[in-house]
C-alpha positions in Angstrom: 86.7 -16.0 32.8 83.9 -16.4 34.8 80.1 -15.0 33.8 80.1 -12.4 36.6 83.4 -11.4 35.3 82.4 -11.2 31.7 79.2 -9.6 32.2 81.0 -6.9 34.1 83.4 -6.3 31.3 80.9 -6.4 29.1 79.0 -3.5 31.1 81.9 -1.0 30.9 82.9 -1.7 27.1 84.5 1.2 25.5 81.5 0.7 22.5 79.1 1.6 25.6 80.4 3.9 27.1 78.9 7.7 26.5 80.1 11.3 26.9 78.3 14.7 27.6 79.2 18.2 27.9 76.8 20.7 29.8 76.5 24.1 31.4 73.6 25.5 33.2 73.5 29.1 33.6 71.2 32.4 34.7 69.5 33.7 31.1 66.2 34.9 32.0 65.8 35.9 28.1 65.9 32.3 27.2 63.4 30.9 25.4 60.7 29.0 26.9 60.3 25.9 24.4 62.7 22.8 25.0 64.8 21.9 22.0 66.6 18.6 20.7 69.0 18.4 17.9 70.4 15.7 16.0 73.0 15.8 13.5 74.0 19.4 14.2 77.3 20.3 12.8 77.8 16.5 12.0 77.8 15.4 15.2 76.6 11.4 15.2 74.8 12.0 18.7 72.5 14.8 20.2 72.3 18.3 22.1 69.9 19.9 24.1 68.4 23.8 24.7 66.2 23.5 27.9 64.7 26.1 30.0 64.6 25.6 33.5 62.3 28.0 36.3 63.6 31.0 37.7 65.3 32.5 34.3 68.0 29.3 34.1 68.9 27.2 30.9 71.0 23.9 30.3 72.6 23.5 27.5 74.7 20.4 26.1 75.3 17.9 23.8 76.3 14.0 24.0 77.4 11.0 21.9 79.2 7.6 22.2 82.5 8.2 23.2 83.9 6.1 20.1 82.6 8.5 17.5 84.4 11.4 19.3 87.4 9.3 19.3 87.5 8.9 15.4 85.8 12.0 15.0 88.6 14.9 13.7 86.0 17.3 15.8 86.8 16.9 19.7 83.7 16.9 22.0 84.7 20.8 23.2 84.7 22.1 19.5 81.7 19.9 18.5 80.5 22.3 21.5 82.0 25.3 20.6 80.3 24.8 16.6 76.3 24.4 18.9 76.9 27.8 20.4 77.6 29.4 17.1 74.4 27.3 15.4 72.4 29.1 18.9 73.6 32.3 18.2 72.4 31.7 14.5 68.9 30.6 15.3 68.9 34.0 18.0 68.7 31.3 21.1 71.6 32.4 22.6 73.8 35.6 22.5 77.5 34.7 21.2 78.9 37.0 24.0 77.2 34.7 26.9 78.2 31.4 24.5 81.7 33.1 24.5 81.6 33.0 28.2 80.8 29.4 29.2 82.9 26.8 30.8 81.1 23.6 30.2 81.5 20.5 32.4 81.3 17.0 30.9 80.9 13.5 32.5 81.2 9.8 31.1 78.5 6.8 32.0 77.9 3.2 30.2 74.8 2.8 28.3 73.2 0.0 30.5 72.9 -2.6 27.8 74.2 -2.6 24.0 71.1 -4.5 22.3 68.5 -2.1 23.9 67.3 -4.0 26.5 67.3 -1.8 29.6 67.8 -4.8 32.2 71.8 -5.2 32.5 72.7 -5.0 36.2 71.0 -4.5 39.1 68.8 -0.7 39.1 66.2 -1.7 42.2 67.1 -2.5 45.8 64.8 -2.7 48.8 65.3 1.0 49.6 66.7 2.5 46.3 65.8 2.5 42.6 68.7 4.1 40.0 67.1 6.5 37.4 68.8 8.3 34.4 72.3 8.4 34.1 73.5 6.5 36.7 71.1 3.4 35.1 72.5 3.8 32.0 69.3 4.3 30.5 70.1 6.1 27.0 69.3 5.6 23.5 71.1 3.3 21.3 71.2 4.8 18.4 72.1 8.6 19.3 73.3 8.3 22.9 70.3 10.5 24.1 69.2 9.9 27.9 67.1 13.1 28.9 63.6 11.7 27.3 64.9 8.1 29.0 66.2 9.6 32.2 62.7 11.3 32.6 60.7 8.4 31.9 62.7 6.4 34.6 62.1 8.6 37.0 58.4 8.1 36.4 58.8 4.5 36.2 60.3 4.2 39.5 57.8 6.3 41.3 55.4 4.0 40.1 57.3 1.5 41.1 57.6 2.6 44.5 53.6 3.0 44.3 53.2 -0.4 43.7 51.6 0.0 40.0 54.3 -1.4 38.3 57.3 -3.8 38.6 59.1 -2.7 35.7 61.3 0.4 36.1 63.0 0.0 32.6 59.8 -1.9 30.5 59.0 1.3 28.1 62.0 3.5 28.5 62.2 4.7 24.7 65.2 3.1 23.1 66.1 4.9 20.2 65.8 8.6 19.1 64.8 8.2 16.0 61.1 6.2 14.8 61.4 2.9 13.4 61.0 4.3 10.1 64.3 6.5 10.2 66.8 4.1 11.6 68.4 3.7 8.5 69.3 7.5 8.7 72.6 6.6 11.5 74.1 3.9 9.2 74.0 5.7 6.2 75.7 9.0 8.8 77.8 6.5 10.0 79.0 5.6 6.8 79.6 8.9 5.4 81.3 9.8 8.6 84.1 6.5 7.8 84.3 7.3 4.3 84.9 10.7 5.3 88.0 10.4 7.9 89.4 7.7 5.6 89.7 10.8 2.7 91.0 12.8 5.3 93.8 10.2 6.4 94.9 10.0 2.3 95.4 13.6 2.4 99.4 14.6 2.3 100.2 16.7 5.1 101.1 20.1 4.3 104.7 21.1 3.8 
């Protein structure tokens, strides 16, 4: 196998490769203060509350595509569980949750060791931001906080005050501090399916 042809496989790994599920919609009683979660209803990725002008809010949530494989919680119901947890905190009425008919989309997280430079992201005339970069976190599979800051990256870029779209896109949710918190979820998470697997199925 050649390198190109390795790197390329390498690039679109099924360990890489990360799936959301969103829905933007007209709620002018949304409120005004963007929200993260982590860890909501068990989920080993992210979701997202933000208000958007003119009375709009996007809502979704997103995760490496091999914990929703192994996960006994699909990505829709993993939804399904953040509208109820919106309704609980009053951020969202269960009748409009009720109501929704979220879209998803898949993308590869540009590089598996955190370094933000696999592939080609700037051309003479164009510079890829966000998703289609692959610019997300590695630990949680977050990419609005990285998406935003490569868009201002690049626009400095394209200003001349800097050559590095990608040099401090943030690479992990969580501080330095917390990063054993995913292992040890991780782990619970295995040790969890592998006690659901020994159960006998029902009669």
């Amino acid at each position: 196998m050649s390198r190109k042809q390795a790197t390329v496989s390498d690039a679109t790994s099924p360990a890489r490769q990360i799936l959301t599920l969103e829905q933007e919609f007209y709620y002018p009683q949304r409120d005004d203060v963007a929200r993260f979660f982590f860890f909501e209803g068990g989920l080993l990725g992210y979701s997202w509350y933000v208000p958007k002008g003119k009375g709009y809010l996007n809502i979704g949530l997103g995760g490496f595509a091999q914990y929703f494989r192994n996960s006994h919680l699909s990505i829709h119901q993993h939804f399904k569980q953040f509208l109820q947890n919106l309704d609980k905190r009053h951020l969202l009425e269960a009748e409009i949750g009720q109501s929704l008919h979220p879209s998803g989309y898949a993308y590869y997280l540009s590089s598996g060791n955190g370094n933000f430079n696999h592939g080609q992201v700037k051309g003479d005339r164009c510079c890829l931001i966000g998703d289609s970069a692959g610019v997300a976190t590695i630990d949680f599979a977050e990419g609005i906080v990285p998406s935003i800051r490569s868009g201002l990256l690049a626009a400095s870029s394209i200003l001349g005050q800097t050559d590095d779209a990608f040099k401090t896109v943030p690479r992990s949710s969580l501080r330095p501090e917390l990063q054993w918190m995913r292992p040890a979820f991780w782990g619970i998470f295995n040790l969890s399916r592998t006690i659901r697997s020994l159960r006998p199925n029902p009669p």
